[in-house]
Backbone as ProteinMPNN parsed JSONL, in Angstrom:
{"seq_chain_A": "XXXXXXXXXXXXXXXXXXXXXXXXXXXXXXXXXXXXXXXXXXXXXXXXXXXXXXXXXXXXXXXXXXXXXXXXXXXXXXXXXXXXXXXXXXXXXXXXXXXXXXXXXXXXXXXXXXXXXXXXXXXXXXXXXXXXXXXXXXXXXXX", "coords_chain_A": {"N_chain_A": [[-27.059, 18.462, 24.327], [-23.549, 18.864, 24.288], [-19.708, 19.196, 23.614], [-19.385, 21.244, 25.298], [-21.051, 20.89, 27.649], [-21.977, 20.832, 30.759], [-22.045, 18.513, 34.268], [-23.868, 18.643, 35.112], [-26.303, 19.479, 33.349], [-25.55, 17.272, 31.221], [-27.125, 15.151, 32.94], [-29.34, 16.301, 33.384], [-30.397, 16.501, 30.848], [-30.563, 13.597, 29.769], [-32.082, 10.344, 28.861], [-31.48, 7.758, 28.488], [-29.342, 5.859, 29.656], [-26.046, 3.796, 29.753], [-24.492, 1.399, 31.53], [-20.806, 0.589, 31.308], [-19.755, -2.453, 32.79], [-20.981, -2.892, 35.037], [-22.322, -4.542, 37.365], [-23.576, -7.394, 38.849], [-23.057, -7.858, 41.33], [-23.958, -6.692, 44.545], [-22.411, -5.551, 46.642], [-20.744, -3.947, 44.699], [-19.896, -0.689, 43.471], [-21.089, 0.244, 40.937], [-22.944, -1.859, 40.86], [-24.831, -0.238, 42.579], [-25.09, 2.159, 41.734], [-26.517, 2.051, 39.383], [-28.557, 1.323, 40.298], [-29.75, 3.11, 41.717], [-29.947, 4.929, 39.553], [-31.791, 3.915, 38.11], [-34.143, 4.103, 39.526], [-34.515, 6.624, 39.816], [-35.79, 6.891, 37.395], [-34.466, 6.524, 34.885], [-33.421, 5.017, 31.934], [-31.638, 2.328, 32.081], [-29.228, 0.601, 31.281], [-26.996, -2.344, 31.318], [-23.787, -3.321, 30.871], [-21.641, -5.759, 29.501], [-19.9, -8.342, 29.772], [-20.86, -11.96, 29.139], [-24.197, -13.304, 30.048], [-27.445, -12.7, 31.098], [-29.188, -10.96, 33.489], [-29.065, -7.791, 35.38], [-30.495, -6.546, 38.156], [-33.243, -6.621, 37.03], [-32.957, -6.304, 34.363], [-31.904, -7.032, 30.956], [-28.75, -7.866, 30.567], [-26.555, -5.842, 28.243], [-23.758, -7.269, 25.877], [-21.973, -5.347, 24.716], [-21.712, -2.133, 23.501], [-22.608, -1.115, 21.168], [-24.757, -3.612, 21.259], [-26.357, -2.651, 22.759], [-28.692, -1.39, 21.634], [-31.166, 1.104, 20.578], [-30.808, 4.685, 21.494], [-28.697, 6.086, 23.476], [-27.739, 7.868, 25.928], [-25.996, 8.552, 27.814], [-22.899, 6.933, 28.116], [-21.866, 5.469, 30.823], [-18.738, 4.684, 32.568], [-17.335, 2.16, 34.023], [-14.675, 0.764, 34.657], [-11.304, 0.542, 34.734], [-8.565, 2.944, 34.075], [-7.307, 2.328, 31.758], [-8.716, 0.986, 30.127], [-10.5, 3.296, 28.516], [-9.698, 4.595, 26.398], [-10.78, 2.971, 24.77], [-13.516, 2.062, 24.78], [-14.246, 4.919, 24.453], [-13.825, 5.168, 22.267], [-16.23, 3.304, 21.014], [-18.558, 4.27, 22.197], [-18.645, 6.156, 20.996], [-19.022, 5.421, 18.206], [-21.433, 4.194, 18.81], [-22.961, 6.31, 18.673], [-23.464, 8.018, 21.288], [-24.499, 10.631, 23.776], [-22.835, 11.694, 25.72], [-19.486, 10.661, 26.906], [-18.651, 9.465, 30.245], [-16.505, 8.903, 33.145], [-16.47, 7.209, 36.205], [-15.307, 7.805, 39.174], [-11.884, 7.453, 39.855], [-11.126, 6.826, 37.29], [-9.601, 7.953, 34.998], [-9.108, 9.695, 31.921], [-6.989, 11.447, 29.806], [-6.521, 10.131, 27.398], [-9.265, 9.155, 26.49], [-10.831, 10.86, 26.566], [-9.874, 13.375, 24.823], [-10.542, 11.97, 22.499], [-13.464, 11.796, 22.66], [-14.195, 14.158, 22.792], [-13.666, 15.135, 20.49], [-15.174, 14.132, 18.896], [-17.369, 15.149, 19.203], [-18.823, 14.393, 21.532], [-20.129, 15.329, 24.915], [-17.977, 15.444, 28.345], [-16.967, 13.547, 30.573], [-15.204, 13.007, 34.017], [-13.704, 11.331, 36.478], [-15.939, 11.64, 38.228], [-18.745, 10.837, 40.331], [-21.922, 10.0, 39.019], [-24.268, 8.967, 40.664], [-23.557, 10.949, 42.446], [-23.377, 13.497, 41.594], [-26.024, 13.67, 40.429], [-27.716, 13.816, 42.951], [-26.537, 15.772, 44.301], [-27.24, 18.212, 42.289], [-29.743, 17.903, 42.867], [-31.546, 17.513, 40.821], [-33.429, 15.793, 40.485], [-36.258, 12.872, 39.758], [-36.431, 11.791, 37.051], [-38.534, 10.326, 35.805], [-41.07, 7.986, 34.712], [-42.925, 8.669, 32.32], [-41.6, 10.077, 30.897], [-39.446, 8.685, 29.676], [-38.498, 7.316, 26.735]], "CA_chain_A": [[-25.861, 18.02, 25.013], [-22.387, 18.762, 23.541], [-18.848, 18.802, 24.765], [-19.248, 22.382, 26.827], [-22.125, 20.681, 28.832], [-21.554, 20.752, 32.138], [-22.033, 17.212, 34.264], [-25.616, 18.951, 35.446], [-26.537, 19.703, 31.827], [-25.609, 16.387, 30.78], [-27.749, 14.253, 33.294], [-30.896, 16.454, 33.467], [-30.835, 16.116, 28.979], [-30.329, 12.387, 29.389], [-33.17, 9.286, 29.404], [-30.88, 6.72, 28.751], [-27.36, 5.858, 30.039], [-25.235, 2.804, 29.208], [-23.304, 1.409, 32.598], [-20.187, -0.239, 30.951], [-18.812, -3.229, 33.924], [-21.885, -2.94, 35.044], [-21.821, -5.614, 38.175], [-24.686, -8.151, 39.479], [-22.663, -7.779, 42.814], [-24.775, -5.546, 45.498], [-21.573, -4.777, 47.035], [-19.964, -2.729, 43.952], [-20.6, 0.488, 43.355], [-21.834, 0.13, 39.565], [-24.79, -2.095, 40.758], [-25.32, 0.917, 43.491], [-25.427, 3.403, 40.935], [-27.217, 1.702, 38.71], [-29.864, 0.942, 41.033], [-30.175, 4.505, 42.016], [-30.279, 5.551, 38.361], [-33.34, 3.274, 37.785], [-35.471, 4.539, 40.754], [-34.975, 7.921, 39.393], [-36.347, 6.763, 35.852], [-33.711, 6.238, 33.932], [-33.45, 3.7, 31.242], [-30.6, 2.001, 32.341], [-28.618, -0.744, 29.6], [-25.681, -2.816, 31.467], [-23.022, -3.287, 29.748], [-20.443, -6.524, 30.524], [-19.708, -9.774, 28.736], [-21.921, -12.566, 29.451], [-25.554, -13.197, 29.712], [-28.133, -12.471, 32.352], [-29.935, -9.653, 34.147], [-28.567, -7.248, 36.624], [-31.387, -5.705, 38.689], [-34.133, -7.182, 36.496], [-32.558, -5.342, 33.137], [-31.226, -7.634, 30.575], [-27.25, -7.651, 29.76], [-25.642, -6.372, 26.778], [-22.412, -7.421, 25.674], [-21.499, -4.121, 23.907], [-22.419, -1.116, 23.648], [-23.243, -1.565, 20.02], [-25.767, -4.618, 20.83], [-26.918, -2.345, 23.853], [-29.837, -1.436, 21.272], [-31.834, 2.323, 21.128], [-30.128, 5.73, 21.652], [-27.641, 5.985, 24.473], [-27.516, 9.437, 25.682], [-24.348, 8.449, 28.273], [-22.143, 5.594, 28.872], [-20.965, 5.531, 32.189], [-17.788, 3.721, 32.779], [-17.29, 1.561, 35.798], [-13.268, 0.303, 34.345], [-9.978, 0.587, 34.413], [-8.509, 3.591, 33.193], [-6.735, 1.925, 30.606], [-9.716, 0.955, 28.964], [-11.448, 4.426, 28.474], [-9.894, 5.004, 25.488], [-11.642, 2.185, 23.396], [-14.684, 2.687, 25.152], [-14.628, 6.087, 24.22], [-14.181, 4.549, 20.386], [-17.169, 2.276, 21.034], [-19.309, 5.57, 22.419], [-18.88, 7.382, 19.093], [-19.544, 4.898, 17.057], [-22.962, 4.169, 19.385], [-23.961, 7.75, 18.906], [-23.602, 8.437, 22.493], [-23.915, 12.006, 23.897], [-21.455, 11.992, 26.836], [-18.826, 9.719, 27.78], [-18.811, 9.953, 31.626], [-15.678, 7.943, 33.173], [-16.372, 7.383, 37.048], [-14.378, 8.378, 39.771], [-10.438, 6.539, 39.573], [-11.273, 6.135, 36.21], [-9.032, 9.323, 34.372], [-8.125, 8.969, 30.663], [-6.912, 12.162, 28.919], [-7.019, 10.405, 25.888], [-10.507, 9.244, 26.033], [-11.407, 12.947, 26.732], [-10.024, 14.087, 23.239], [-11.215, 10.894, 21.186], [-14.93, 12.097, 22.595], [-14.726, 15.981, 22.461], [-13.341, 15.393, 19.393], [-16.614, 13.658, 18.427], [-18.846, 16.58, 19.948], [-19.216, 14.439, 22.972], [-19.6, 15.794, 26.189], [-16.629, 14.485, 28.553], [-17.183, 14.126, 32.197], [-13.96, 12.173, 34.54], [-13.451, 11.232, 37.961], [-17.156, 11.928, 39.154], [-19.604, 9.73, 40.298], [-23.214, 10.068, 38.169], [-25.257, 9.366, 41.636], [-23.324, 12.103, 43.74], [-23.83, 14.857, 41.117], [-27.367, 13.552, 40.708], [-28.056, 13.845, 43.913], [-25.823, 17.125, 44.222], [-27.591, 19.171, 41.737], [-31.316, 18.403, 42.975], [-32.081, 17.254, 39.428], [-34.644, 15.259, 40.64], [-36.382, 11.936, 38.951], [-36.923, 11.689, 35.363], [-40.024, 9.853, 35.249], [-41.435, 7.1, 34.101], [-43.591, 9.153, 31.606], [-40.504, 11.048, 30.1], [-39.01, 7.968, 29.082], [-38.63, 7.185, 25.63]], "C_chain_A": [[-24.702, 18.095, 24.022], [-21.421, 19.008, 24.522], [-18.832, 19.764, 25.477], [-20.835, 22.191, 27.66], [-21.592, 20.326, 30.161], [-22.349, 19.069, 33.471], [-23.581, 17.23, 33.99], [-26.289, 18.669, 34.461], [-26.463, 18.65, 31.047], [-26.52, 14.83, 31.451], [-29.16, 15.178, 32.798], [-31.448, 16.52, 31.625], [-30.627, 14.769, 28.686], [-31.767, 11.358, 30.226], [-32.535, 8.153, 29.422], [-29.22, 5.99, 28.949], [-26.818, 4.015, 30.083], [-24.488, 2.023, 30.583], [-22.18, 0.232, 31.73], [-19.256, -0.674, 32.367], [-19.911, -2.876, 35.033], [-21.926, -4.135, 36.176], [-23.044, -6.248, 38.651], [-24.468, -8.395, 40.699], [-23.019, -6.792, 43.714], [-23.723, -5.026, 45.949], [-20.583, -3.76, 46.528], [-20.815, -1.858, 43.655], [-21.047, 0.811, 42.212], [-23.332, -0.171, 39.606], [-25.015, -1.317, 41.824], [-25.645, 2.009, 42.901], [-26.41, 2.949, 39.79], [-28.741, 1.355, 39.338], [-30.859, 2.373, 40.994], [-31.016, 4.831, 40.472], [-31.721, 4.877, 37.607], [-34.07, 3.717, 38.494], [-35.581, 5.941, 40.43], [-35.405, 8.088, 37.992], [-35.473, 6.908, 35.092], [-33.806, 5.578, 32.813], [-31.987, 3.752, 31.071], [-29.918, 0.468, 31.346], [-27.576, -1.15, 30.595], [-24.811, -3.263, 30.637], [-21.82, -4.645, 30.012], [-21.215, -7.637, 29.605], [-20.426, -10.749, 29.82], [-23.503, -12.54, 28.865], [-26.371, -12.696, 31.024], [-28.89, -11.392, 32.532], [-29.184, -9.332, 35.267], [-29.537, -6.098, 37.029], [-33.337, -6.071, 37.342], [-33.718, -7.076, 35.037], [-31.652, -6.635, 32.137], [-29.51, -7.061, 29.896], [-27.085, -7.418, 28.834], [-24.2, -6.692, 26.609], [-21.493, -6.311, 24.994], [-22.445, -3.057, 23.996], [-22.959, -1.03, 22.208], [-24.321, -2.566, 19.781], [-26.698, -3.94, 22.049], [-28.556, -1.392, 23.081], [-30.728, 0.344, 21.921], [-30.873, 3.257, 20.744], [-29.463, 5.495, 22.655], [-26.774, 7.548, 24.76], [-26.245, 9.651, 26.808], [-24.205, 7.54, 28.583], [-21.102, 5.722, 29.812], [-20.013, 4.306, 32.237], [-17.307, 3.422, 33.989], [-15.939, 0.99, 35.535], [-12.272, 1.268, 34.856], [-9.634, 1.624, 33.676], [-7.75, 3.261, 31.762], [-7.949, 1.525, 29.657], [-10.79, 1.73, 28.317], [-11.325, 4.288, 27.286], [-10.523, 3.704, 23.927], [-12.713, 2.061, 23.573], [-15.304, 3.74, 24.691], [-14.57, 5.588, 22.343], [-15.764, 4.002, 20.191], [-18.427, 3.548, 21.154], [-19.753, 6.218, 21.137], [-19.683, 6.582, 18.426], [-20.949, 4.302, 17.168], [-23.63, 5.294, 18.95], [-24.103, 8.251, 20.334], [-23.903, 9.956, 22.749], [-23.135, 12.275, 24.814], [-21.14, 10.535, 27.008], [-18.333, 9.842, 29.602], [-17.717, 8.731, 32.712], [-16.183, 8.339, 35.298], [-15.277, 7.798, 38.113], [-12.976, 7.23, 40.211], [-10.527, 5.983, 38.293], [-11.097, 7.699, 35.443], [-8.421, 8.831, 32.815], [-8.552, 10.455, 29.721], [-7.583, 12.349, 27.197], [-9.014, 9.763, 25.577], [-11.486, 10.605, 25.553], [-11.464, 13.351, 25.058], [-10.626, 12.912, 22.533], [-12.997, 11.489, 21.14], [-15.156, 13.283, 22.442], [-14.385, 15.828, 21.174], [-14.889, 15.181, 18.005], [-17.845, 14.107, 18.984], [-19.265, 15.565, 20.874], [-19.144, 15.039, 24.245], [-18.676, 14.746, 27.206], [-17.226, 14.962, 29.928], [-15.965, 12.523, 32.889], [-14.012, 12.259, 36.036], [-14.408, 11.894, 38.352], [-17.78, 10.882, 39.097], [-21.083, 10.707, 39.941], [-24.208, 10.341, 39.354], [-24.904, 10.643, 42.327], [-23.404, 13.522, 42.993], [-25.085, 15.241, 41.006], [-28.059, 14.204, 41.896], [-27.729, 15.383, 44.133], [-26.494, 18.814, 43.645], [-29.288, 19.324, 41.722], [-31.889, 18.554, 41.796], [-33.551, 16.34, 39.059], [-34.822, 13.817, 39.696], [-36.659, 12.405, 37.615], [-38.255, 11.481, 35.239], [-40.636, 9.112, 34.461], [-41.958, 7.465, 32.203], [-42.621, 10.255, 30.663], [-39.419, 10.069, 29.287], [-39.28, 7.58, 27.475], [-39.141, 6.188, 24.998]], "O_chain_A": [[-24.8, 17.46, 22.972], [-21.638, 19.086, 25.731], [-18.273, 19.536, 26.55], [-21.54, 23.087, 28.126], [-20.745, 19.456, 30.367], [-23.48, 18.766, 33.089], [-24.31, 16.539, 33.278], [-26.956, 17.635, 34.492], [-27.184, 18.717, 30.051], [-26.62, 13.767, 30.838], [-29.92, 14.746, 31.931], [-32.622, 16.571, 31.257], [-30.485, 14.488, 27.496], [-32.265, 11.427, 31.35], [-32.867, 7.365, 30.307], [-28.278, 5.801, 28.178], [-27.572, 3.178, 30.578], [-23.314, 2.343, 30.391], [-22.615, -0.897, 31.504], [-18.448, 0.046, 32.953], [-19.392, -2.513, 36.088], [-21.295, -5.048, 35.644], [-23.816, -5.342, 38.964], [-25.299, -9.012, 41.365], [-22.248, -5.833, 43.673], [-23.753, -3.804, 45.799], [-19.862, -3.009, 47.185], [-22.037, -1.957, 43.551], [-21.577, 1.92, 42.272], [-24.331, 0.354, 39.113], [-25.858, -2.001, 42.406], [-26.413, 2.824, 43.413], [-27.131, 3.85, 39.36], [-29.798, 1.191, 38.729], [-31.978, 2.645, 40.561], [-32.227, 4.94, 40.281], [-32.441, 5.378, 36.743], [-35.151, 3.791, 37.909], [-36.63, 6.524, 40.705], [-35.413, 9.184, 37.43], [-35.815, 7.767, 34.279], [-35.029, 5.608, 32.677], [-31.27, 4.526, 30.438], [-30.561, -0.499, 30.938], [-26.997, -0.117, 30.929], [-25.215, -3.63, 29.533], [-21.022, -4.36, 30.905], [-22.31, -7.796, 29.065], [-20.568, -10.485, 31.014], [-23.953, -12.062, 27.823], [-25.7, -12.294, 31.975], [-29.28, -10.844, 31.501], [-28.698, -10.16, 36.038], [-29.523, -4.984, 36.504], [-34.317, -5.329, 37.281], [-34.258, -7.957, 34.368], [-30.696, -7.15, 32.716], [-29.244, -6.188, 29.071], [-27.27, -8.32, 28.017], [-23.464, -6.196, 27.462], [-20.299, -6.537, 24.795], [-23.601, -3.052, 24.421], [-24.165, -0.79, 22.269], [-24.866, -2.674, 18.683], [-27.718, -4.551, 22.366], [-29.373, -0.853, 23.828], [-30.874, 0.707, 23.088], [-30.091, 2.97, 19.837], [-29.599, 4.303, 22.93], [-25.813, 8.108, 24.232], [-25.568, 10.679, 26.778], [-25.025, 6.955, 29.291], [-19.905, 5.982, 29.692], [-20.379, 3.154, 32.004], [-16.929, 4.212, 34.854], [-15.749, 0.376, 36.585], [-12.401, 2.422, 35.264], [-10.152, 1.64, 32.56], [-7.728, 4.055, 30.822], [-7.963, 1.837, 28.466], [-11.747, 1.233, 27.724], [-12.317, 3.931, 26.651], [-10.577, 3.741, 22.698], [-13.336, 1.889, 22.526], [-16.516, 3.794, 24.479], [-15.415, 5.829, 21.481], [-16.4, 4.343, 19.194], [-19.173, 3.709, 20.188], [-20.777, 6.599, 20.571], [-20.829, 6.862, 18.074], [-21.62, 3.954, 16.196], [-24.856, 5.271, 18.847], [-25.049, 9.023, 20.486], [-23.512, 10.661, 21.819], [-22.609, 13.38, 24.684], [-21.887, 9.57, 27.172], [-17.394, 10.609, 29.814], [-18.277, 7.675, 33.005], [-16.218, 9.504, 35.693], [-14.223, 8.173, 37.598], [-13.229, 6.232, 40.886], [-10.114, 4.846, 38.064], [-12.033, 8.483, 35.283], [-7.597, 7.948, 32.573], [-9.621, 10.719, 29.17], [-8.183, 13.114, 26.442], [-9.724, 10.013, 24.603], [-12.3, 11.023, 24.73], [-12.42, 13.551, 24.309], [-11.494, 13.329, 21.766], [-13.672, 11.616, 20.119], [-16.238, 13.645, 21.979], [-15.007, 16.655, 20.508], [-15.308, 15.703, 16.972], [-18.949, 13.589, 19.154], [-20.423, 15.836, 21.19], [-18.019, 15.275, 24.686], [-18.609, 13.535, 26.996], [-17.703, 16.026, 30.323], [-15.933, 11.394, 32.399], [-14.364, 13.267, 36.65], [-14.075, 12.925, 38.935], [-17.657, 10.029, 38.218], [-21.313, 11.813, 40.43], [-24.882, 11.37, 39.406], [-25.791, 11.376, 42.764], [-23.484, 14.566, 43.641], [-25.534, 16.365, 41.229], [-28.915, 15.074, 41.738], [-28.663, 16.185, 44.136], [-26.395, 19.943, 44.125], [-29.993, 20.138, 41.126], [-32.643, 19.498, 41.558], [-34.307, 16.216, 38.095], [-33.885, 13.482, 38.972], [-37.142, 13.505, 37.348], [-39.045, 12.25, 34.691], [-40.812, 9.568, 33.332], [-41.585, 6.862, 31.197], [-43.065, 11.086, 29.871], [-38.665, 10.522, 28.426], [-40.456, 7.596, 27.11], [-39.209, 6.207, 23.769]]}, "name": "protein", "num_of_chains": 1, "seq": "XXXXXXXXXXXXXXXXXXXXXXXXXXXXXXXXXXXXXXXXXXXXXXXXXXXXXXXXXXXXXXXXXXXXXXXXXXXXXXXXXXXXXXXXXXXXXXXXXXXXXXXXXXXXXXXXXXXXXXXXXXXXXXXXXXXXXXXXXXXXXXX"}
């Protein structure tokens, strides 16, 4: 995975993805994608201040205490807050920063290509998933 991976290319080379804002509310679309992204074997990390579990998965408060590799952190914010996110990414080791859809930030873009991440903006993770017939991961492919 580097930054000319394409979104495809960056889910079907990824086991574990990051959701930052990450919600314990069934009715947002973070804990909808996050759900998804577990039933297709993911290893899914939430990301959001506090304590708790969302979907059985314990909370981290950072993406730095989110513990492991972290092969994308999906962002469920504000576009104003991409670009320190996208700081936080790097300095995780991430391999794509992946900003959902109403969530556009130029400059996150260059802070992460700049840092051989792949950059993916205004898409949603399940609908390309789904899109590109990438299929589950698998329990047994997990890391």
């Amino acid at each position: 995975m580097g930054p000319d991976s394409t979104p495809a290319e960056v889910l079907a080379g990824t086991r574990t993805i990051a959701v930052v804002g990450a919600s314990p509310d069934p009715d947002k679309p973070s804990h909808g994608v996050m759900r998804y992204l577990l039933e297709q074997g993911y290893r899914v990390i939430p990301v959001r201040p506090g304590e708790g579990e969302i979907l059985g998965v314990p909370v981290a408060n950072s993406l730095a205490g989110a513990g492991g590799p972290i092969h994308v952190v999906n962002v469920f914010r504000q576009s104003e807050a991409a670009p320190g996110i996208a700081h936080e990414a790097v300095t995780a080791g991430a391999g794509c920063l992946w900003l959902q859809p109403g969530c556009v930030s130029d400059e996150a873009g260059e802070i992460a290509r700049l840092a051989g991440l792949a950059f993916v903006q205004d898409l949603c993770v399940r609908e390309v998933h789904g899109a590109e017939g990438i299929g589950a991961v698998g329990p047994s492919l997990l890391p």
